[in-house]
C-alpha positions as CSV (number, residue, x, y, z in Angstrom):
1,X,51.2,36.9,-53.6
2,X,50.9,34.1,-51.4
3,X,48.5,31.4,-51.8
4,X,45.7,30.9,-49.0
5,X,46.0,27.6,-47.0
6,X,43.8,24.9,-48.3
7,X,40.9,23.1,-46.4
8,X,41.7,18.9,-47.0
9,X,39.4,16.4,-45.4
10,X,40.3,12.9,-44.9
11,X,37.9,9.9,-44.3
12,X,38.8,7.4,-42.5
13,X,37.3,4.0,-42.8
14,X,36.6,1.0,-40.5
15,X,38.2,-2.1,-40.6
16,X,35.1,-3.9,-40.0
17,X,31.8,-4.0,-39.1
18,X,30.5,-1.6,-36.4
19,X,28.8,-3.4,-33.4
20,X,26.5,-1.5,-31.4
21,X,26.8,-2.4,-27.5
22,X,24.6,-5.3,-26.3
23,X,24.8,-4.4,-22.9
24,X,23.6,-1.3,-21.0
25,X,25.5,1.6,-20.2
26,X,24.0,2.9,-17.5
27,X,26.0,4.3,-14.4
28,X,25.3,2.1,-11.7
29,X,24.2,3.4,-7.9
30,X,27.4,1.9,-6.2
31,X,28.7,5.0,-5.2
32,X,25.7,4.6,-2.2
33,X,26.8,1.3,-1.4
34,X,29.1,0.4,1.4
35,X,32.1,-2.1,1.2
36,X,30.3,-4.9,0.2
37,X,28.4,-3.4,-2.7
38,X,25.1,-3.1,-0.4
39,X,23.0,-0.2,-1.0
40,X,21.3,1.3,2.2
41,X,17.8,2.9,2.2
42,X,17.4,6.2,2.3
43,X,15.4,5.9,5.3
44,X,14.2,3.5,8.2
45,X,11.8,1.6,6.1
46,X,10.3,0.6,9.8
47,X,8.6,4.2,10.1
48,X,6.7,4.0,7.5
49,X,4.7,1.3,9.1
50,X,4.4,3.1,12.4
51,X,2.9,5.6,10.5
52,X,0.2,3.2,8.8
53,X,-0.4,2.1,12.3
54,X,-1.4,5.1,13.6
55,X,-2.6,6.3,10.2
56,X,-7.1,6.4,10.2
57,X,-7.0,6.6,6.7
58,X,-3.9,4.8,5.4
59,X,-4.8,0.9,6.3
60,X,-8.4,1.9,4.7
61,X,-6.4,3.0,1.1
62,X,-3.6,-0.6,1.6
63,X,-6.5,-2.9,2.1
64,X,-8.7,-1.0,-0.9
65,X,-5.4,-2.6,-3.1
66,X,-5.2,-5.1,-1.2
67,X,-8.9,-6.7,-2.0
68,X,-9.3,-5.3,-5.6
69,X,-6.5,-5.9,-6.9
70,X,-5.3,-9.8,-5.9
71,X,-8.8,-10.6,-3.8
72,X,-11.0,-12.1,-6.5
73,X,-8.5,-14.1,-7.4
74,X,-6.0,-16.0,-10.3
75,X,-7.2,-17.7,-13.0
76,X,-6.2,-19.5,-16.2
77,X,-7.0,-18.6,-19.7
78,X,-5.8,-19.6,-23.2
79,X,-4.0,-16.9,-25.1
80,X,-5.9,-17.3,-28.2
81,X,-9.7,-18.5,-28.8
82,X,-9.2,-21.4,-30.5
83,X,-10.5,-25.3,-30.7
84,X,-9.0,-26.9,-27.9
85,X,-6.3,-29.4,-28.5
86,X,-5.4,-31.9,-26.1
87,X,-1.3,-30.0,-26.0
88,X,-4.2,-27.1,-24.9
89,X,-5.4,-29.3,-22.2
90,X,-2.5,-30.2,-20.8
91,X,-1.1,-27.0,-20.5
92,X,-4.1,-26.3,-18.8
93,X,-3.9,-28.9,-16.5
94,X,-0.6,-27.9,-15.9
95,X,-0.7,-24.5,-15.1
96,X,-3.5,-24.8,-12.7
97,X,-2.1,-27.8,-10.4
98,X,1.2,-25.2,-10.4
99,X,-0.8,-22.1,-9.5
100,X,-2.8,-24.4,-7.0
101,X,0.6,-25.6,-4.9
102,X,2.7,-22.7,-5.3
103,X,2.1,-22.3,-1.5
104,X,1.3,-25.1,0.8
105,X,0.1,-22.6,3.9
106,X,-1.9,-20.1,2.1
107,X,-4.0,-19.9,-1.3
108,X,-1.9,-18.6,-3.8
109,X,-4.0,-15.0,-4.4
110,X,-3.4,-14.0,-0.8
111,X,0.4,-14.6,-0.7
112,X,-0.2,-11.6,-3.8
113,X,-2.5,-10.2,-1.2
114,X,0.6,-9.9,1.8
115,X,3.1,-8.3,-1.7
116,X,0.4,-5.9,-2.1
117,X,0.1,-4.8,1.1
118,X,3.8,-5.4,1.9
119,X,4.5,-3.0,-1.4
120,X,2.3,-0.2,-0.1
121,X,3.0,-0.3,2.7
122,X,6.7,0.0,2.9
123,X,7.4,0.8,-1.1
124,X,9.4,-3.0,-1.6
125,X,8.3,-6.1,-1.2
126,X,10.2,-9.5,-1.9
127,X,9.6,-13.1,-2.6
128,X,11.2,-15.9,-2.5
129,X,11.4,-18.2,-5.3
130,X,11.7,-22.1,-5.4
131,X,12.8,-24.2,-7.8
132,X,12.8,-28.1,-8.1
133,X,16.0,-29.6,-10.2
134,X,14.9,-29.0,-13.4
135,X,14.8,-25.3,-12.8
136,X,10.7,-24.9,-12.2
137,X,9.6,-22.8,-9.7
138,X,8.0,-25.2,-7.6
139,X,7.3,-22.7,-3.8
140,X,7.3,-19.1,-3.5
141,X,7.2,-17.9,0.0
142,X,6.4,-13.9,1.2
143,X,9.6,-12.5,2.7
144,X,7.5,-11.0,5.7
145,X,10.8,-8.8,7.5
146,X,11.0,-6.4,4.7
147,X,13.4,-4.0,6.2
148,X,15.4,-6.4,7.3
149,X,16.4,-7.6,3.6
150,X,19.2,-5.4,1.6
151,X,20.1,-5.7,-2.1
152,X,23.4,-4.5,-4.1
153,X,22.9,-2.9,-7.5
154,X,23.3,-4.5,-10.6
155,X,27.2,-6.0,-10.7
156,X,29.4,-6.8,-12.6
157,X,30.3,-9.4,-14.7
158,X,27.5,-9.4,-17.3
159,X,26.0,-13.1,-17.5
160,X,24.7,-14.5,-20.9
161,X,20.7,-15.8,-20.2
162,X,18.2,-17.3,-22.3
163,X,14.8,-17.0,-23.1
164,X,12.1,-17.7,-25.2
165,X,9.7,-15.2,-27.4
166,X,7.4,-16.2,-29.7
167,X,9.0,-20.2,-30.3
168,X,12.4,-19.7,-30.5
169,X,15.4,-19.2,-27.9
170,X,17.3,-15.4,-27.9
171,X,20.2,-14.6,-26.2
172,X,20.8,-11.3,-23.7
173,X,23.5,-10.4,-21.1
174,X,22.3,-9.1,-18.4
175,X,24.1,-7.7,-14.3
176,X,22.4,-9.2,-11.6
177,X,22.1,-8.0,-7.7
178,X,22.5,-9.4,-4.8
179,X,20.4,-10.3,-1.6
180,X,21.0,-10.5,2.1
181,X,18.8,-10.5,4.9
182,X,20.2,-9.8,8.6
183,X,17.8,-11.0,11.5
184,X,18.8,-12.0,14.7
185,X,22.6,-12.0,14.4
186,X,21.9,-13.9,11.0
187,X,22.8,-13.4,7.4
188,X,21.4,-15.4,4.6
189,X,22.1,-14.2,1.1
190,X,20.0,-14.7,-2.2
191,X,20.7,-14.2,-5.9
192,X,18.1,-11.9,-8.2
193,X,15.3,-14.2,-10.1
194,X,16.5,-15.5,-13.3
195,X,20.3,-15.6,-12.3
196,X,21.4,-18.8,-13.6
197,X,24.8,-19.3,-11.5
198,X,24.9,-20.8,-8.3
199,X,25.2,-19.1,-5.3
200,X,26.4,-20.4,-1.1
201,X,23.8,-18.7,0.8
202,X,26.2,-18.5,3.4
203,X,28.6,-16.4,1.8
204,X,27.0,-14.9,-1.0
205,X,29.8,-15.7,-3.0
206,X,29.7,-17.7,-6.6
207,X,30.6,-21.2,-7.4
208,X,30.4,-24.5,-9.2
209,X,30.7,-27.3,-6.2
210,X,28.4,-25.7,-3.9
211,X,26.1,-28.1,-2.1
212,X,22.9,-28.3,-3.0
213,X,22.1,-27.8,1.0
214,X,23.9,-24.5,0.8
215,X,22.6,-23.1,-3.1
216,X,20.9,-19.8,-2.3
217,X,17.3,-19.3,-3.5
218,X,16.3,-16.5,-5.6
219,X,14.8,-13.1,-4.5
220,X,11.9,-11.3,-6.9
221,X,11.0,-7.9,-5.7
222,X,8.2,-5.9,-6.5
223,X,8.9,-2.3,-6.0
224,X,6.9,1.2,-6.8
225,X,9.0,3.9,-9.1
226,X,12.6,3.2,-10.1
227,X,14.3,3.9,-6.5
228,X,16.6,0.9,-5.4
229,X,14.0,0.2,-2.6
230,X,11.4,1.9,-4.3
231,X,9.1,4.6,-3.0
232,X,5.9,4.0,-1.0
233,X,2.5,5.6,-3.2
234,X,2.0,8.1,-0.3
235,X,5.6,9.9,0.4
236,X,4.2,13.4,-0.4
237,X,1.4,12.9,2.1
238,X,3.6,11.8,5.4
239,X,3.6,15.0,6.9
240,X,-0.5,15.2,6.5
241,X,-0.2,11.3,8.3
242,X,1.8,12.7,10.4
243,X,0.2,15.6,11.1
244,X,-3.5,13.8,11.9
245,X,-1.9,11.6,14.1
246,X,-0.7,14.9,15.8
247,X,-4.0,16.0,15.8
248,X,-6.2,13.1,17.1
249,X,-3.5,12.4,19.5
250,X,-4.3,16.2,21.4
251,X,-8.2,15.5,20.9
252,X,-7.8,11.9,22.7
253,X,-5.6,13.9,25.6
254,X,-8.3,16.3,26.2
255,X,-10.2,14.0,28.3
256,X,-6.9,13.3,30.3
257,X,-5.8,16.8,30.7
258,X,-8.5,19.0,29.5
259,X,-10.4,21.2,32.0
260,X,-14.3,20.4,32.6
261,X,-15.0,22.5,34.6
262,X,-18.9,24.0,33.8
263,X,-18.8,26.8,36.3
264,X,-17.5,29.3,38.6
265,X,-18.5,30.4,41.7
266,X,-17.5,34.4,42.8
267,X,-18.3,35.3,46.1
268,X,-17.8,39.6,46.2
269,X,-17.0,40.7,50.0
270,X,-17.1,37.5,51.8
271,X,-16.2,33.8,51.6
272,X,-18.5,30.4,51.8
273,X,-19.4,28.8,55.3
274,X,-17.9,25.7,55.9
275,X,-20.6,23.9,56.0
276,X,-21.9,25.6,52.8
277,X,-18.5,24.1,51.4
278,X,-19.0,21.3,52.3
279,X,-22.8,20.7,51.1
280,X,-21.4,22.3,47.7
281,X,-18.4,19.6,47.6
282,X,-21.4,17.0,48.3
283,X,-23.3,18.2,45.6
284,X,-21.1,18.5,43.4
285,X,-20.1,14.7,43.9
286,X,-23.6,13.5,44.1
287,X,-24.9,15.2,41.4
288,X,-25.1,11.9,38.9
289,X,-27.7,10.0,38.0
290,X,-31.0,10.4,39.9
291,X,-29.3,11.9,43.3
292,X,-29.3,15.0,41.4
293,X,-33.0,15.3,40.3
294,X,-35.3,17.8,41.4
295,X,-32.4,19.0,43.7
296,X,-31.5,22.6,45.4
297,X,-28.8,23.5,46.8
298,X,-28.8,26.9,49.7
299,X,-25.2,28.7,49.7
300,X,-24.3,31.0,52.5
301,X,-21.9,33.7,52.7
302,X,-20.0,35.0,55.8
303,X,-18.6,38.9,55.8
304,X,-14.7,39.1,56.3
305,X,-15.3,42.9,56.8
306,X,-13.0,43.4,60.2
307,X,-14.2,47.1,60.7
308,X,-15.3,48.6,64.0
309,X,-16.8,51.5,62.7
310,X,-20.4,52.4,63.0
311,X,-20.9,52.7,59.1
312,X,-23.7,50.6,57.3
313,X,-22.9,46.8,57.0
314,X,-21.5,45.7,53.6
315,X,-22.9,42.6,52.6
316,X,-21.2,39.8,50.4
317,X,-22.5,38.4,46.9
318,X,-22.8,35.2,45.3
319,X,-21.9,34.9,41.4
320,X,-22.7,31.8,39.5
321,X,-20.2,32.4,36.2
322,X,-20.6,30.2,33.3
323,X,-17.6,28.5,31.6
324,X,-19.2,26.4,29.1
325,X,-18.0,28.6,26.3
326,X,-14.2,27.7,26.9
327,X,-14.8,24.3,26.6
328,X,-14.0,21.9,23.9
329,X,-17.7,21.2,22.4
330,X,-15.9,19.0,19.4
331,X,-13.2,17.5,18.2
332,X,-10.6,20.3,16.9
333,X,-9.0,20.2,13.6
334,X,-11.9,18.6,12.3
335,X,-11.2,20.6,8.6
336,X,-7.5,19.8,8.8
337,X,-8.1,16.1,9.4
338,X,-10.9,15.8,6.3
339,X,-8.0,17.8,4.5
340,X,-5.5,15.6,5.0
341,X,-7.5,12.0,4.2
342,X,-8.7,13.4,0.8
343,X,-4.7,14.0,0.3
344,X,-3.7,10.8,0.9
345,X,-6.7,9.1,-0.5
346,X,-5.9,11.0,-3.9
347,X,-2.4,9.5,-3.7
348,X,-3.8,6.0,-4.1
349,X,-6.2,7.6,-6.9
350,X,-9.5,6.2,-4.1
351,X,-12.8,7.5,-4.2
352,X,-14.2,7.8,-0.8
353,X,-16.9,4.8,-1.5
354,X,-13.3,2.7,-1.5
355,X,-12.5,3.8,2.5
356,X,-15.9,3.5,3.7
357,X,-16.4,7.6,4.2
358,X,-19.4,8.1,2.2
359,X,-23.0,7.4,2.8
360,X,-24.2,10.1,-0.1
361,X,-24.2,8.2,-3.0
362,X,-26.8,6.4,-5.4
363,X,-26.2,3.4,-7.5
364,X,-25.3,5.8,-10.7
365,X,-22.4,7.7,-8.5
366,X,-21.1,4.2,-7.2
367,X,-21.0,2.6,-11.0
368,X,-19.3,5.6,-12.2
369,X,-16.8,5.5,-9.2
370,X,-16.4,2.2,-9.5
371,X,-15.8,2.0,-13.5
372,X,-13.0,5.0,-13.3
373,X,-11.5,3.1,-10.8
374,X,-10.9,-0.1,-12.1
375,X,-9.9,1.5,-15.7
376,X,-7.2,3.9,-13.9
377,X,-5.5,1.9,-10.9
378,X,-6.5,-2.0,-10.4
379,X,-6.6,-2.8,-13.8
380,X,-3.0,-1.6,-15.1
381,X,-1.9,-3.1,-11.6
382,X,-3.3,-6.6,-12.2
383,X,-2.1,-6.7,-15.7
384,X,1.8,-5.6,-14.3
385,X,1.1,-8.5,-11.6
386,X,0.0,-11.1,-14.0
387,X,3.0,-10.2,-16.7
388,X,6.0,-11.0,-13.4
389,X,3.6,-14.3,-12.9
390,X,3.5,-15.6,-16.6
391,X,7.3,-14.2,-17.7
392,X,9.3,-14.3,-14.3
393,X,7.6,-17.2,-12.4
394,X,6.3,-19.3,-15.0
395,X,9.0,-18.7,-17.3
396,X,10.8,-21.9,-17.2
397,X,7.4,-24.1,-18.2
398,X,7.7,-22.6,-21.4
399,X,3.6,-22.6,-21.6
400,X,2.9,-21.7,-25.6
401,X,-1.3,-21.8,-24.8
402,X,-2.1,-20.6,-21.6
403,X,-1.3,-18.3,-19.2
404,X,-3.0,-16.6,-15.4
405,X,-4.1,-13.4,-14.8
406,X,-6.4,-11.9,-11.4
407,X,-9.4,-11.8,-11.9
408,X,-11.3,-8.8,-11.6
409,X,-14.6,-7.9,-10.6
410,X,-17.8,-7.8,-13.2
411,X,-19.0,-3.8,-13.2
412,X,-21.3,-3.9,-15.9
413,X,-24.4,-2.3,-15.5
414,X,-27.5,-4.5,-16.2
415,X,-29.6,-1.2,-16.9
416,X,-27.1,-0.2,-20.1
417,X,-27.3,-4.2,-21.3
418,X,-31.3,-3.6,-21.4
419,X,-31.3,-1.0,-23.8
420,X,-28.8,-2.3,-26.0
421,X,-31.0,-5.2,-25.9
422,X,-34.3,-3.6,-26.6
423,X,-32.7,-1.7,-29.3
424,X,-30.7,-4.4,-31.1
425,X,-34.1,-6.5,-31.1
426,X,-36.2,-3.8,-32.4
427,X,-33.9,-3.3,-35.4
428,X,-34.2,-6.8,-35.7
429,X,-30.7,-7.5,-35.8
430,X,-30.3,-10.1,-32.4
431,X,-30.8,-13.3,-32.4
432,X,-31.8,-15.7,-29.5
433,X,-28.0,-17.3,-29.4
434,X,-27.0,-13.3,-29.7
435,X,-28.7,-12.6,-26.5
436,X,-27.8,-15.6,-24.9
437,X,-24.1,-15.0,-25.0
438,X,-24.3,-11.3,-24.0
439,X,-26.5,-12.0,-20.9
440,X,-24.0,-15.2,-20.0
441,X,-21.5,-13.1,-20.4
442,X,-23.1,-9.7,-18.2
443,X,-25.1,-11.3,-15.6
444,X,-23.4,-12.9,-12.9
């Protein structure tokens, strides 16, 4: 009888140890480049700011981000709550003259301000970094041609960068893109923030005895979703913007082209005198203002019958018709249009009191509109703002106490602090420094 086969395994051991990549895998999107590794967008970035243009909602929603998110402000505070050391004040010091001259045309909040509205509008927005020698950023300046800027994806080879995290230096590798801008028959090309080779701006190309006149500056672009030119908050609404501009566009060209006119005269058997013609053609132009008060008018009528017959005379009629039903009493579309701003305003997550269309609301209504809306869209987009300003552009000051964020606006509500007051102080458990601090703190 034969023997069945037998099932061996073998195990096969490394050499050494097993290293994990430090790098990531990810398939890049250079298959939608062109020769030079540039990716195109997937669109004319330019119509999506003819649409805001036309747009009676859109610019309401941008400026809403716009002014709550960068408006009130940048300020300085120390990470921790501690006694303050004079390293502390320093750093302090420090930080504040940097925030104060990162711009020397424009206050450093509303050069956030243009990015914000740059960002929503177009989905991508770009600055341009400046450094001094020892590798500070010293200048930023808004890139204000946004379509005109294109960027490669992340290329090859990987480049070994440092930073710091909690005291002490790490290592990662990291691909970094490229920039170009074409404007005017020009090309100028920049490297991605935190690239630490040196790039000819002329070229784009990599190198060690590059001029310092011909180094390229460094790009930082804020984008919205994961696209390579990001997407702007509002795509699934452009055919409502679109549509309302449609729409408002045929009720402006009604008082071009419409027809106005009231009435119609129909004369039955017969056809106006000339010189009742003629007094209704004067009438009709004279009619305005206080020419046409208290006014008559007497219409005769002249029989076309030709007949020579000896039958009774036929005589003609005078019909005054009415047209006012056919005519355009208000603008059309007027549920469409609402329609499609409460679309695009719930793209930006906006209560109306944000774009100016409501007039129904009480203090209670506002403070509630007011409180969601700073918990669920300016708040998270500050604090993204603030982390790019403290760990992209501050970076290289290597601040260990301080750091900037926007300020945001105070929305407590003075009625709430007075019961928690009268409540804490009839259980007797707040003290006169205790209510001190908590009305410094609510009361602006």
């Amino acid at each position: 009888m034969k023997k069945p086969s037998g099932i061996s395994a073998t195990i096969i051991k490394a050499s050494g140890p097993v290293a994990k990549a430090e790098v990531s895998t990810e398939i890049d999107a250079s298959a939608r480049a062109d020769g030079a590794g540039f990716i195109s967008p997937p669109t004319d970035l330019r119509g999506y700011k003819r649409l805001v243009n036309h747009s009676s909602i859109l610019p309401q929603c941008i400026r809403a981000y716009k002014n709550n998110i960068a408006g009130f402000g940048i300020g300085v505070r120390y990470k921790e709550d501690v006694e303050e050391t004079p390293e502390m004040k320093a750093e302090w010091d420090k930080i504040s003259e940097v925030l104060e001259f990162l711009n020397m045309d424009q206050d450093t909040k509303e050069v956030f301000e243009d990015i914000i509205e740059a960002r929503e509008t177009y989905g991508i927005a770009y600055l341009e970094i400046i450094r001094n020698l020892a590798s500070e950023v010293v200048g930023i300046e808004f890139i204000n041609d946004i379509p005109s800027v294109q960027k490669t994806s992340a290329l090859a080879p990987y480049v070994d960068i440092e930073y710091e995290i909690n005291g002490r230096t790490a290592t990662r590798r990291k691909k970094f893109c490229k920039y170009r801008q074409q404007l005017n028959g020009k090309t100028v090309f920049f490297k991605e923030i935190g690239d630490p080779r040196v790039m000819d701006y002329r070229t784009g190309d990599y190198g060690e005895n590059i001029p310092i006149e011909y180094q390229a500056n460094e790009l930082l672009e804020f984008a919205i979703g994961t696209e390579p030119y990001g997407e702007v908050r509002w795509l699934g609404t452009v055919l409502n913007v679109d549509g309302s501009k449609k729409a408002e566009g045929l009720n402006n060209r009604y008082f071009s082209e419409g027809r106005h006119t009231p009435l119609m005269l129909m004369i039955n058997g017969g056809t106006l005198t000339d010189d009742s013609f003629e007094k209704l053609q004067t009438y009709m132009n004279d009619i305005k203002g206080e020419n046409g008060q208290h006014a008559f008018i007497v219409l005769e009528a002249e029989n076309l019958d030709s007949r020579t017959d000896m039958e009774g005379e036929t005589k003609p009629t005078i019909e005054v018709v009415k047209m006012a039903d056919i005519l355009q009493k208000d603008e059309l579309f007027q549920d469409y249009l609402d329609n499609n701003r409460r679309k695009v305003q719930s793209a930006f997550q906006l209560p109306d009191l944000y774009v100016g269309y409501t007039t129904d609301f009480n203090r209670a209504t506002a403070q509630s509109a007011q409180e969601v809306t700073e918990k669920q869209v300016f708040q998270p987009e500050r604090q993204s703002l603030a982390w790019i300003i403290n760990h992209k552009l501050l970076a290289d000051y290597h601040f260990k106490y301080v750091e900037a964020y926007f300020l945001e606006p105070d929305i407590s509500n003075p009625d709430d602090l007075a019961k928690i007051l009268t409540i804490a102080n009839q259980a007797g458990g707040l003290t006169p420094n205790k209510a001190k601090m908590l009305l410094s703190e609510n009361v602006p």
